[in-house]
N, C-alpha and C positions, 0 to 999 in steps of 0.2 A: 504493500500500500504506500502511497505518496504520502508524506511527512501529515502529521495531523494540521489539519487548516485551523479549527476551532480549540481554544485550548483555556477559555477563561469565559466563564457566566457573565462578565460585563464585556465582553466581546460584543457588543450588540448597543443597538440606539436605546437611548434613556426613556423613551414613549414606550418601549416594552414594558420598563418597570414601573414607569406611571399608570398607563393603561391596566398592567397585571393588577393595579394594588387597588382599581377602581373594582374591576372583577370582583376580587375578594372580598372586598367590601360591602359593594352592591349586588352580585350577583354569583353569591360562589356556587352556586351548584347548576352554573349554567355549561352547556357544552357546546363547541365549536369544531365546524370545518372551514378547514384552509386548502384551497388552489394554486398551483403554482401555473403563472402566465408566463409565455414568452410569445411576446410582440414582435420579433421579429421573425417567428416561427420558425426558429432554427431546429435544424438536423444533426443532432450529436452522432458523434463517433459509435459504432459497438462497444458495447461493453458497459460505456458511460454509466451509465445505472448504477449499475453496480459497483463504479467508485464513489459514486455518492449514496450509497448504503453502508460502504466499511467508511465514509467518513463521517457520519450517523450514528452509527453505532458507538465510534469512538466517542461520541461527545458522551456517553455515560458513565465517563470515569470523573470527568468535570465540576469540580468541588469548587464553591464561593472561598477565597482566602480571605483572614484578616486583613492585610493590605486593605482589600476594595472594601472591606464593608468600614474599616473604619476611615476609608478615603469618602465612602459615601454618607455615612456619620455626618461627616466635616460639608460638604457638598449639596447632599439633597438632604435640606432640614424638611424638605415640604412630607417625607414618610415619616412613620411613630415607630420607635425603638422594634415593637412587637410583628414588623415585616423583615427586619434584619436577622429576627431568628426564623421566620420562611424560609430567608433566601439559602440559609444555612441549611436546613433540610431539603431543598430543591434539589432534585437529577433531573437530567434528562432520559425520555423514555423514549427507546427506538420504536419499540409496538406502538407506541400513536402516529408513526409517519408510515407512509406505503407511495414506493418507488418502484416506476415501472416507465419500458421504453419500449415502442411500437416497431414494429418492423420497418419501418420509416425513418426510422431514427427518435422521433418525437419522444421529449422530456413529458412523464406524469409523475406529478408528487402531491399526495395530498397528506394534512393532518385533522387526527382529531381527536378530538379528547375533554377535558374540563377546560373552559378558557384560560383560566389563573396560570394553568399548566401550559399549554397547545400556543400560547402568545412568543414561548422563548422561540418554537422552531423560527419562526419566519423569516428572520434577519440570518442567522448561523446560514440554514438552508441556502439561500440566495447568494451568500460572500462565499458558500462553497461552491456551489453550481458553477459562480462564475471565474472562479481562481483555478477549480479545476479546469474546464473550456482553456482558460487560455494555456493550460500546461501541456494539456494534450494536442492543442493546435501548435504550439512551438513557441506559442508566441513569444517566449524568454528571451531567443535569439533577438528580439528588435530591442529589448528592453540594455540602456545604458541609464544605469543611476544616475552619475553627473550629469548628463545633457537634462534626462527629466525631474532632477531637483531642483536646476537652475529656469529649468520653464515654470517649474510651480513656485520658484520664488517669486518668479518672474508680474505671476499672477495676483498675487500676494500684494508686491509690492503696487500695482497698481489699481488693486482695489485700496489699500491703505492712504496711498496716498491722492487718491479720489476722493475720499471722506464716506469709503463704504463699511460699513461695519456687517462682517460675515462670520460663519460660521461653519462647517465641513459637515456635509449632509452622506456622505457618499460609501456607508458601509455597505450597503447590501450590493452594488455594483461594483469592488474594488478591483482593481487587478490582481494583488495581493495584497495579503496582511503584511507582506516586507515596504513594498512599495506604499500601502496605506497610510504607515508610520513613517516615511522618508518625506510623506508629503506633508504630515502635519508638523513636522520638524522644519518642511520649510516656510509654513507661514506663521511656524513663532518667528523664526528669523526676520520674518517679512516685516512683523511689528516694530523691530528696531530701525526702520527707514531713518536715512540721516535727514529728510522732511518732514518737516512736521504734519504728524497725521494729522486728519479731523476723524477716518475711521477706524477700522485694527480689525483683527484676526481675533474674536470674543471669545471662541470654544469649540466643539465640535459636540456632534450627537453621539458619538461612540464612547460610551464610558469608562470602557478600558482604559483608553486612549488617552482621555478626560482626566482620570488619574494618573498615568505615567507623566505623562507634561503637564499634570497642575492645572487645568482650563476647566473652565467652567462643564457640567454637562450640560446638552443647548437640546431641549426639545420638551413638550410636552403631550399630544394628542395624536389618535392617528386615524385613519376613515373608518377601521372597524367597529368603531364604538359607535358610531351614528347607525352603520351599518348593521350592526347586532340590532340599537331602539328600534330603524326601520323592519326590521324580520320578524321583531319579537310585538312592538306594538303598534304599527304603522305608519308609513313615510310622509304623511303631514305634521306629524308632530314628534318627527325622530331627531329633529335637530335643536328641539327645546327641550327636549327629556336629557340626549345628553349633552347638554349645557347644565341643568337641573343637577345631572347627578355626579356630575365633576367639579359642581360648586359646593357641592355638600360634602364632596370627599377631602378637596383641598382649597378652601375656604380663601379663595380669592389667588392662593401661591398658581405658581403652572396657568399664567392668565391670556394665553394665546390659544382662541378656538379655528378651527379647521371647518374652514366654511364650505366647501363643496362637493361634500359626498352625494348629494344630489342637487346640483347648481345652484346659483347666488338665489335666483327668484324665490327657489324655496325657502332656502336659509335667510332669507331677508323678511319673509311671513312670520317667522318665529322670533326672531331678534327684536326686542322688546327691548324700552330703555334703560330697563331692570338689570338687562344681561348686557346692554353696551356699557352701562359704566359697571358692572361688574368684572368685566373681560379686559385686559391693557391693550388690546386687539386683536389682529385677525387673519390669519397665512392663507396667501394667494398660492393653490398650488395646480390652476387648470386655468383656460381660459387666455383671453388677451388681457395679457398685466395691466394697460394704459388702462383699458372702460376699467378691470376691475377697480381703480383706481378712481377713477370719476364716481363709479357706481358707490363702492362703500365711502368717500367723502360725503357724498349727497344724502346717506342713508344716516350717515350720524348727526349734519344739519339738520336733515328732517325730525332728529329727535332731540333735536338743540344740545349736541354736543359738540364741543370746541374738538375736531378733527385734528387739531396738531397737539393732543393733550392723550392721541391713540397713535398704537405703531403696526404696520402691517409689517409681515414676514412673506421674502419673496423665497417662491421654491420650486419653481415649476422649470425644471430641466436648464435651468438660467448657464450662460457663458460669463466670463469676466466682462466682458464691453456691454450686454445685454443687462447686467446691474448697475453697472457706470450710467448706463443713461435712462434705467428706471431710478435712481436716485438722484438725475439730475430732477427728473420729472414730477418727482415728490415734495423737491425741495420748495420749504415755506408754507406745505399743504398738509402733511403730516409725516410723522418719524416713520422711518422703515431702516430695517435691516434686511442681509441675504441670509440660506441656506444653499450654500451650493456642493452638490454631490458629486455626480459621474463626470462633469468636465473639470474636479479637480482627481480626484483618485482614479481615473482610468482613460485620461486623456493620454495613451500612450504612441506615440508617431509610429505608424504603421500598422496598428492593432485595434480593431474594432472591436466596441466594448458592448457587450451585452444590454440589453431594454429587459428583463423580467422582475416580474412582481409575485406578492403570494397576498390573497385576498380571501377574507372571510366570504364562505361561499351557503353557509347555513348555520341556526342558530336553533338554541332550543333552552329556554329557562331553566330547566331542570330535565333529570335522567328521565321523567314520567310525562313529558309533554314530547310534541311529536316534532317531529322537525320543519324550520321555516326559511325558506328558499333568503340569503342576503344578497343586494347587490349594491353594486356602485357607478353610479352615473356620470359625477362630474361634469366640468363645464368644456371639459374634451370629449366629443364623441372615440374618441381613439381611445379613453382611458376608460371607458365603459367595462365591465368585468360583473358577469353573472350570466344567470339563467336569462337567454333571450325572451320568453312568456313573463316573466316575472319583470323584467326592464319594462317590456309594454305595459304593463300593469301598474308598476310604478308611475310610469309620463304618463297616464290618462289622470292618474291620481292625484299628481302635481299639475298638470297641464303643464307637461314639456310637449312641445313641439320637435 
């Protein structure tokens, strides 16, 4: 087998452990499935599978160390002492995943299991899928450290000295875990520009990561959890429930919601002036950034909120130049920061970097309720993911067009 890719429980974005802790709180005996998508319908090699089943398996030797928990002690005050002894009990279980590849080559992986549990695969899953892909395509051969440290500082440098304040989004697509870590080493570097910044390099979502270099973890919410309200209690009111139950879980901390698991119009029906000034704002991650831009400025006017008193988060597949000029476009209008992901961790010259996802694909409250179809609509037709019947049935619901 190829050296273990996964090898630490905060290997993963910090929305898993916020999200997990919502689970447990609000819904521990609910159960989920997860789908893995690939958007660019890719053809894996023979065999593939099957190295992503022995590197599956290996993640169940995977113990939480004191390091991270008392790094996250220190870091995420927004948990209560009594989920740091969860995470100490926590394994991973290979029997909730099932890996299978068609005679076509075509990647299937689904999980499922109790949510609290079934939330770790998704991030691990995907930075394997895609680390392995490129080892078995060669792709190492294109890879030179120097040249692509100095283009990631490259990058770095000119978000900081733009006045962009960002963050590294990009685990689940990385090239590797080596290269991963070479790139967040170079936009510490990046922070020490001999100009003086207006923005900087604030953290990344990867909380390993987060702790090895001392940076902030950067994330709080993710589409499942809209997506679980919509399955379980209905898509007109799935976007106030969970606003509702992640204000009750962390009482204003974690104040960035995820506005388009089923497009702005809907999430804008339930956005109440209750939840905009409860909320510090709001991550654009579909759609064209500008309208969204206009759209949620006008939506907090309309409910007599001072818009430059809220910060949106951009994160929809963004390049370094494409946040340079969403923050010129902001400026004076209201605060924004980036999340940028696959164009910093797998922007590698020569090597095309994977597009897949893994998405809550059904939901069910508990072991004795029956199972309910989830999907995700967004305000990209292309980011669509679930049951085709069940989408229609969503947009007649919402009146999407």
């Amino acid at each position: 087998m190829e050296r273990q890719i996964i090898n630490h429980l905060t290997d993963n974005d910090v929305y898993t452990f916020s999200v997990c802790y919502v689970y447990l709180k609000q819904f521990p005996r609910a159960y989920g499935r997860y789908a893995f998508v690939d958007r660019n319908d890719t053809v894996y090699p023979p065999g593939f599978a099957e190295k992503v089943k022995k590197q599956v398996k290996s993640m169940e030797s995977i113990v939480i160390s004191d390091e991270e928990i008392d790094y996250m002690h220190r870091r995420c005050y927004y948990f209560p002492t009594w989920f740091y002894t969860f995470l100490k009990g926590y394994r991973f279980d290979a029997g909730e995943v099932d890996i299978e590849q068609d005679q076509d080559g075509h990647l299937s992986i689904t999980v499922e299991g109790l949510l609290w549990k079934a939330i770790f695969w998704e991030i691990p899953i995907l930075a394997i899928v895609s680390e392995l892909k490129h080892l078995v395509d060669g792709d190492m051969a294109h890879y030179e450290p120097e040249r692509e440290y100095e283009k990631s500082l490259g990058k770095g440098l000119r978000l900081v000295e733009s006045g962009v304040s960002f963050a590294e989004f990009g685990t689940r697509r990385r090239f590797s875990f080596d290269h991963h870590e070479m790139i967040i080493r170079s936009l510490v570097e990046s922070n020490q520009s001999p100009v003086e910044p207006k923005g900087g390099f604030v953290g990344t979502s990867n909380l390993f990561f987060a702790m090895k270099f001392d940076l902030i973890p950067i994330g709080t919410i993710s589409h499942q959890l809209i997506s679980f309200c919509g399955a379980i209690f209905g898509y007109k009111e799935a976007n106030f429930l969970a606003m509702e139950y992640w204000q009750e879980t962390f009482d204003s901390d974690l104040g960035t919601f995820l506005y388009d698991t089923y497009g702005w119009n809907a999430f804008q029906e339930n956005f109440s002036k209750r939840h905009a000034k409860l909320f510090d704002g709001l991550r654009v991650d579909s759609g064209n950034n500008f309208d969204a831009i206009d759209k949620i400025i006008a939506k907090y006017k309309e409910l007599n909120i001072n818009p430059q008193t809220k910060a949106l988060t951009f994160s929809n597949g963004l390049t370094v130049e494409e946040a340079v000029e969403i923050h010129r476009y902001c400026e004076g209008k209201i605060k924004d920061n980036y999340g940028i992901g696959t164009f910093l961790t797998s922007d590698i010259t020569g090597v095309k970097p994977m597009n897949i996802v893994m998405k809550l694909t059904a939901a069910k409250l508990t072991e004795k309720k029956k199972w309910q179809k989830a999907i995700k609509l967004s305000d990209d037709a292309g980011k669509y993911t679930g049951d085709p019947d069940e989408m229609d049935i969503a947009k007649r619901t919402l009146n999407i067009q």
